[in-house]
C-alpha positions in Angstrom: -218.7 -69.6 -123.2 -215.4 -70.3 -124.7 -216.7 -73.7 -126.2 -219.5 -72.1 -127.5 -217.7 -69.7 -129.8 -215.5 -72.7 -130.9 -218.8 -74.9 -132.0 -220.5 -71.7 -133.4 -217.0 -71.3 -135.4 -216.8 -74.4 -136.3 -220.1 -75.0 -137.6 -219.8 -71.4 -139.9 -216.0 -72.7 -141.2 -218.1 -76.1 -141.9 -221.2 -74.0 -143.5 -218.9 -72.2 -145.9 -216.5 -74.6 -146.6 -220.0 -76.6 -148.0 -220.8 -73.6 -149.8 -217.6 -73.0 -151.2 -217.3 -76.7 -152.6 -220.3 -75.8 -154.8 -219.4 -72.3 -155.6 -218.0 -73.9 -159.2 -221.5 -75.5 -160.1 -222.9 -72.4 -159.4 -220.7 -71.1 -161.6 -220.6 -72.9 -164.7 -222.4 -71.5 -167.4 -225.1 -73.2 -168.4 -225.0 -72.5 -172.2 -222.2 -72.9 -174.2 -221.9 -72.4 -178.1 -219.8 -73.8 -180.6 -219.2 -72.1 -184.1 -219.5 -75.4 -186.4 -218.6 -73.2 -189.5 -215.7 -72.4 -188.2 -214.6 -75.7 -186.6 -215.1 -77.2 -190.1 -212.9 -74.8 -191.6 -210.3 -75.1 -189.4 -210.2 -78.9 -188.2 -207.6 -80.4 -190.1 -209.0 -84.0 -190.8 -212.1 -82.2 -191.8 -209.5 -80.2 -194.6 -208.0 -82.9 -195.6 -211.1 -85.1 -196.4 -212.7 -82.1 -197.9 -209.5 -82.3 -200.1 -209.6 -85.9 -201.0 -213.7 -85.3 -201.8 -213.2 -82.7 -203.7 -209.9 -84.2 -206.1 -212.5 -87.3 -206.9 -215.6 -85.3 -207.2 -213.7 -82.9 -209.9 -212.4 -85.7 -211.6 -215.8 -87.1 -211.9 -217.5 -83.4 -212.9 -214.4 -83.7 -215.9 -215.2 -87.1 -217.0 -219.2 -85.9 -217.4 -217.8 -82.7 -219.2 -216.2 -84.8 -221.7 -219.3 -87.0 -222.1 -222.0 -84.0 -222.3 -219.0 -82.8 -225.0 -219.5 -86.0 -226.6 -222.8 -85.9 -226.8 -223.3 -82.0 -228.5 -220.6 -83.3 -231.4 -223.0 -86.2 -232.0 -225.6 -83.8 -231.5 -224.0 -81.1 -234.6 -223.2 -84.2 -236.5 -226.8 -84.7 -236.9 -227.3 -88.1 -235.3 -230.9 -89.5 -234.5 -232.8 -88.5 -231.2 -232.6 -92.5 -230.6 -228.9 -92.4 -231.1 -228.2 -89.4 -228.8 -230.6 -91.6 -226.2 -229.0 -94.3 -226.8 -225.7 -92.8 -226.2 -227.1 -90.7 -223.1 -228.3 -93.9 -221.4 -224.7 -95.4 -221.9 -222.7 -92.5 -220.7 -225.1 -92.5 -217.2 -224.2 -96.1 -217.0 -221.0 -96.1 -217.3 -220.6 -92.9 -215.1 -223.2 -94.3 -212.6 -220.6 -96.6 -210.3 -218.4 -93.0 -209.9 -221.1 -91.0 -208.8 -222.1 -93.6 -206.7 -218.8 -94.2 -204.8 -218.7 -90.4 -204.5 -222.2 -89.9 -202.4 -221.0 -92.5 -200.5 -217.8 -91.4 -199.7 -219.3 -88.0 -198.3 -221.9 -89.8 -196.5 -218.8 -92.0 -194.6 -216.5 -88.6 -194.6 -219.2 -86.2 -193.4 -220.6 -88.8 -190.6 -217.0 -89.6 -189.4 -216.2 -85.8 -189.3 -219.4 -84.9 -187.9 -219.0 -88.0 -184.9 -215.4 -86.4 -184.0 -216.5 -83.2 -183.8 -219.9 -84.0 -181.6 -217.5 -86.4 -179.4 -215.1 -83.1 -178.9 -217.9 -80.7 -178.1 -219.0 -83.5 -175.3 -215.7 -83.6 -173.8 -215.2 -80.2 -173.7 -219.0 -79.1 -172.1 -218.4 -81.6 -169.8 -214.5 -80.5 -168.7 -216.6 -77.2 -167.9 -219.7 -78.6 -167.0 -222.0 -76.6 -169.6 -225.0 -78.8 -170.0 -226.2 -77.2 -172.9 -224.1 -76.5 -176.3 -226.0 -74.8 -179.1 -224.4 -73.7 -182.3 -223.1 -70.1 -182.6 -225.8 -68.7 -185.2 -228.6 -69.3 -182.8 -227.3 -67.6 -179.9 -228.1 -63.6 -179.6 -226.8 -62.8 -175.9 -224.7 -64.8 -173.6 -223.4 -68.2 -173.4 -219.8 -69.2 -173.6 -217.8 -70.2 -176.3 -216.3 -72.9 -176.9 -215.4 -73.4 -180.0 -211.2 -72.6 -179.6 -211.0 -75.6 -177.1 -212.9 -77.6 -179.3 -210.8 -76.8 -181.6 -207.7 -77.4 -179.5 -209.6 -80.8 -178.7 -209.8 -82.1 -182.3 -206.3 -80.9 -183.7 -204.3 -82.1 -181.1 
């Protein structure tokens, strides 16, 4: 009888002690939610582009200034519509290579920043086994957030 009781205890510490091993899938959430606005705000890489972007993009937006300035004196001074065409078509050309480098350096800055910050979210659903991460404006009810420890993640 003795050994019986022993066995049946045995089998119910073995039946929980399963059961308690998978307690923590069980309870992982399974939706997480990041707010990306704020992550971009508040990533400093993703600042300090946005800074560097911004310092050639404005110095670009005052060299057109000065052009389209250009272009209304020659304007008042009365010069020909094929003149002011003419001079149109060689401002664009010249400013053409600027505006160029500049899409392309947000294309490369905004990819780079946007891989980072998708390799971050990864690492931190998976440390807490969220399979699904959504960004904040979508989600009405629920969910976890994880944006501090994402942003923890990137800054460190």
């Amino acid at each position: 009888m003795k050994m019986k009781r022993i066995c049946l205890m045995l089998t119910m510490s073995a039946m929980l002690g399963a059961g308690a091993l998978s307690l923590p899938a069980l309870a992982a959430p399974a939706l997480g939610y990041v707010d990306v606005q704020k992550v971009f705000a508040q990533f400093k890489q993703a600042q300090s582009s946005q800074a560097a972007f911004q310092a050639r993009a404005q110095k670009y937006e005052a060299e057109l200034a000065e052009k389209n300035k250009e272009l209304e004196q020659a304007k008042k001074a009365g010069k020909s519509r094929a003149d002011l065409d003419k001079m149109t078509r060689s401002f664009e050309a010249e400013l053409k290579p600027e505006k160029a480098a500049i899409e392309a350096m947000d294309r490369r800055l905004s990819g780079s920043l946007k891989e980072r910050i998708q390799s971050a979210i990864a690492r931190v659903a998976a440390a807490h086994h969220v399979p699904v991460v959504v960004d904040k404006q979508v989600v009405l009810y629920g969910g976890v957030d994880l944006t501090p420890e994402v942003l923890r993640d990137l800054n460190k």
